[in-house]
Structure formats: C-alpha cells, structure tokens
N, C-alpha and C positions, 0 to 999 in steps of 0.2 A: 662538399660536406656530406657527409652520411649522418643520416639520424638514425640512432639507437632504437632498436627491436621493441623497447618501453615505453614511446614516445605514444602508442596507442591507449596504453595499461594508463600513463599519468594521466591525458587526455580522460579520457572515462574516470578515472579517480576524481580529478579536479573538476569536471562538468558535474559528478556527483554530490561532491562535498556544497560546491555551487547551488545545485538545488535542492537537496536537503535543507541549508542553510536559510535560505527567502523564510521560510515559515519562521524561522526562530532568528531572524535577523529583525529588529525594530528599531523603527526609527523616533526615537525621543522627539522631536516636535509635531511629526504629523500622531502619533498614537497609533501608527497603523505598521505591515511589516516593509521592509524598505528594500527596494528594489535588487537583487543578487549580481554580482563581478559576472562578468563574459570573460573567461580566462580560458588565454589559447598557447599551447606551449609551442614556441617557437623549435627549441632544437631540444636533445639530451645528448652529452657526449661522455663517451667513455674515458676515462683517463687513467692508460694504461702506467702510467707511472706514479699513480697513487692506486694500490689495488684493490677493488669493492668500490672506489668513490667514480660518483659522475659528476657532469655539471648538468646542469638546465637551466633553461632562458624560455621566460614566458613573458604572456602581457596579461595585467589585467582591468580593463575598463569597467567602470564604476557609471551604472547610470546616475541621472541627478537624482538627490538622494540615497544613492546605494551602498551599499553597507557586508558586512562579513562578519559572520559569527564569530566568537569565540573559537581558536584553533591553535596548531602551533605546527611548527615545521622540526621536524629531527635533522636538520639542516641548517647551514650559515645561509644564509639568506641577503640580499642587498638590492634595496628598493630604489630606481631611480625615477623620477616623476618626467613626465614626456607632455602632458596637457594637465591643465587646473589645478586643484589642491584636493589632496586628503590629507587625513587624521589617522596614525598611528600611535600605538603603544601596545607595552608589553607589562605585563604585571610587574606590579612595583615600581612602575616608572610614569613617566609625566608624559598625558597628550601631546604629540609634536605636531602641526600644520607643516607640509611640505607642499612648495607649491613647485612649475616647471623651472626642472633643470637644479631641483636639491636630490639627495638621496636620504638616506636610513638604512641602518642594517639590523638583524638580530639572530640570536646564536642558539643552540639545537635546543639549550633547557628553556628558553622564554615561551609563556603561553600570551600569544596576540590576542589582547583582550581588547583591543581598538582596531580596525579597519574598515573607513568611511569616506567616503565622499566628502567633502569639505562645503559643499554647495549642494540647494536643493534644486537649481534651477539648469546646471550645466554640468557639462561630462566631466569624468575623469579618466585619465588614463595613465599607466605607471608600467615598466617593464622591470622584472624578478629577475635575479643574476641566482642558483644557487648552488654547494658544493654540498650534496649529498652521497648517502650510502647507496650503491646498486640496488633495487629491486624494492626500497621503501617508498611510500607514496611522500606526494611532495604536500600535500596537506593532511594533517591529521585531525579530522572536529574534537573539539571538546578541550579538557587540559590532560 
C-alpha cells in the first residue's frame, strides 16, 4: 500500500483542529473543558477512477470524557466503533449512542454538533472510513 503525499498535510490538519478544539470543547457534567480525540490517519488513497476524490481511514480515540467541537467534514464520512460508546449527531438530528461494533455515517452538508465519549470513566475508540475531494482537509471547525 502507498500512502498519499497528503497523509502528512491531513495529519497536521487533524492534530490541529484537535487542539484548537480542548479549549472550546466542554464537558456538560464536569463544567470544566473535556478532554480532545488523538486522531491518527491511518492511510489516504487516491482513487484514480473517481477523479479529485480520495478515500481516508483514521482512528479516533476519545479519552474518558472527551469530546469534539463543533465541525463538519465536506466528506461522506462512516463511523465504525471498535471500543466503548460514543455519542453522535449532526444538526437536526437526534443523539445516537454507538457502542462496539455499531457504525454511523454522515454526508458533506451535516454540521457534527455531537461528538463525545459516551463515559467519563473509560476510553473510546472508533475508526473513520471517508470519501473525500483531493487536497480539502478532512475536518473543518466550526459550521
């Protein structure tokens, strides 16, 4: 497998959006901000027979308690859980609990206005499948 020339650029995007986020990430029970994802991208591949799109695959672990800002992907996206529970949603739609071995997806317009840790006391971790445009970042803060 070759990984994509981008795979450093997402890398530094997502470590960025990542910590940016801790500060403006809160956690509703403790009152305090909640712990930030460790998101590590696995691959980016070209996919020469759709042209400008890639895929990416990453993981993102959730300390206990941790949490993610407000963001959204200009990407199909598809969450598969791999350890514990988080909470998803997207505007307009209803909290989901996903626990190991559910998934979730969502599509380029949704803005992720839920992404949490499910527990304040143990980990989570989840792996991102997504089909994006060549050269855009795989998170965008804000809506």
């Amino acid at each position: 497998m070759r990984i994509h020339h981008s795979l450093a650029l997402t890398a530094l995007l997502l470590s960025g959006t990542a910590l940016a986020g801790t500060a403006l990430a809160q956690d509703k029970h403790a009152g305090h901000a909640a712990p930030a994802p460790v998101v590590k991208p696995i691959l980016t591949k070209a996919l020469p027979e759709y042209p400008g799109k890639e895929g990416l695959i990453l993981t993102v672990d959730y300390p206990p308690g941790g949490s993610s800002p407000l963001h959204h992907h200009d990407a199909h996206a598809f969450v598969y859980v791999i350890e514990g529970s988080v909470v998803m949603a997207v505007q307009g739609g209803k909290e989901v609990t996903l626990t190991a071995g559910q998934s979730w997806s969502e599509s380029p317009g949704d803005i992720h206005t839920v992404s949490r840790n499910a527990s304040n006391d143990k980990p989570a971790r989840f792996v991102v499948f997504m089909l994006k445009d060549v050269g855009k970042p795989a998170v965008i803060p804000g809506s």
